[in-house]
C-alpha positions as a Python dict, from the first residue, in 0.01 Angstrom:
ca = {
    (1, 'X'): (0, 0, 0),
    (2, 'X'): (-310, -34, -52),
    (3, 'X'): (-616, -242, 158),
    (4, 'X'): (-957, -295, 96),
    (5, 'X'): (-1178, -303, 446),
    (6, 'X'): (-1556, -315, 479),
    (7, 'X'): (-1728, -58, 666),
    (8, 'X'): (-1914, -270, 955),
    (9, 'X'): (-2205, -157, 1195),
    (10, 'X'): (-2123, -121, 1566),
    (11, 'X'): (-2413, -172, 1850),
    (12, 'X'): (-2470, 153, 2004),
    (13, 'X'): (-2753, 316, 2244),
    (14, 'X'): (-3007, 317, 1962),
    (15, 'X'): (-2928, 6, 1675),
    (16, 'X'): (-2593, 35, 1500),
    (17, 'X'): (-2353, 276, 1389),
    (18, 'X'): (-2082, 248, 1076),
    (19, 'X'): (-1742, 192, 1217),
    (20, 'X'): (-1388, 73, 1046),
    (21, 'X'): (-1134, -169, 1254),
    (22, 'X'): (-812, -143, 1149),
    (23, 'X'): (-550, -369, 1254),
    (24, 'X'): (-272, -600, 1116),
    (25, 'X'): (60, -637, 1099),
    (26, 'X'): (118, -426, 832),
    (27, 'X'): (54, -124, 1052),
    (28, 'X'): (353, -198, 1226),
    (29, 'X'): (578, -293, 877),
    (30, 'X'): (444, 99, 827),
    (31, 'X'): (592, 260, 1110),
    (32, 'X'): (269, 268, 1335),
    (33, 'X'): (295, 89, 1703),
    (34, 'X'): (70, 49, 1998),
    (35, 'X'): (61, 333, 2210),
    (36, 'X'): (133, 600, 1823),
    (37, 'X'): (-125, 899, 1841),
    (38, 'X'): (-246, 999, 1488),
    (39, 'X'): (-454, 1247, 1320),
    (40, 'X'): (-755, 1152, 1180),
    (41, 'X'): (-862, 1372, 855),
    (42, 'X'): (-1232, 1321, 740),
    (43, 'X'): (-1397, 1490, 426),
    (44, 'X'): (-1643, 1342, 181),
    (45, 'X'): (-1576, 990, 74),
    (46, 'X'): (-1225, 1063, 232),
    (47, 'X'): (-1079, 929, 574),
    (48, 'X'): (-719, 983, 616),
    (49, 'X'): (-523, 895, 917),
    (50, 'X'): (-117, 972, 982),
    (51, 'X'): (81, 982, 1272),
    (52, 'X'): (159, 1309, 1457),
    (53, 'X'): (498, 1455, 1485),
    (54, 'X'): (440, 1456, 1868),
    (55, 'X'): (399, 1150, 1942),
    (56, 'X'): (703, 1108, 2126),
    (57, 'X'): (601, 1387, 2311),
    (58, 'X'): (265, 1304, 2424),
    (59, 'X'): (378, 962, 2517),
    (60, 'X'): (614, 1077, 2745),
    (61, 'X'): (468, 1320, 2906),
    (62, 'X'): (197, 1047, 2957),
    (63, 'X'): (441, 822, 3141),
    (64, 'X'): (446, 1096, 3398),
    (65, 'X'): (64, 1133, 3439),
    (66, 'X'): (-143, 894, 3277),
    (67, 'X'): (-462, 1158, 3337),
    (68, 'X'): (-309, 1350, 3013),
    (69, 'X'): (-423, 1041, 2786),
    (70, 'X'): (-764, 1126, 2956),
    (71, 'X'): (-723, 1515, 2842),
    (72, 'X'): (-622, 1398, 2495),
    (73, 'X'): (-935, 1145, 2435),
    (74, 'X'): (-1151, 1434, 2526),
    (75, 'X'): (-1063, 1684, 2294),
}
C-alpha cells in the first residue's frame, strides 16, 4: 500500500518544525495497534518505520512498571 501525506510544520520553541502525522485505519488493517513500538529508519529522502519483534515484550514488561515506557522514550 501505498499513501501520499504532506509534510506539515509543528509550533515549537522558536517558529515551526517539519513533522508527519500518521494515523488511519489502515494502520490497524496492517497489523499496527495502539500501544505497537516500532523502529523508525531515517536516511536521505527515506523514512521507514516497522514494528519491532519485541513488542510483546516491552509491553509487558510495561504492564509491570509503567516507568520502563519512560526509559524507552528516552533512549
Amino acid at each position: 500500500m501505498e499513501k501520499l501525506i504532506r509534510i506539515q510544520k509543528s509550533p515549537a520553541k522558536k517558529g515551526y518544525i517539519e513533522s508527519v502525522n500518521i494515523s488511519g485505519n489502515y494502520l490497524k488493517e496492517h497489523g499496527f495497534k495502539m500501544g505497537d513500538f516500532v523502529k523508525l529508519t531515517i536516511s536521505k529522502d527515506k523514512i521507514i518505520i516497522e514494528k519491532t519483534a519485541s513488542t510483546n515484550i516491552l509491553q509487558m514488561m510495561g504492564a509491570k512498571d509503567a516507568r520502563l515506557f519512560k526509559v524507552i522514550e528516552n533512549l
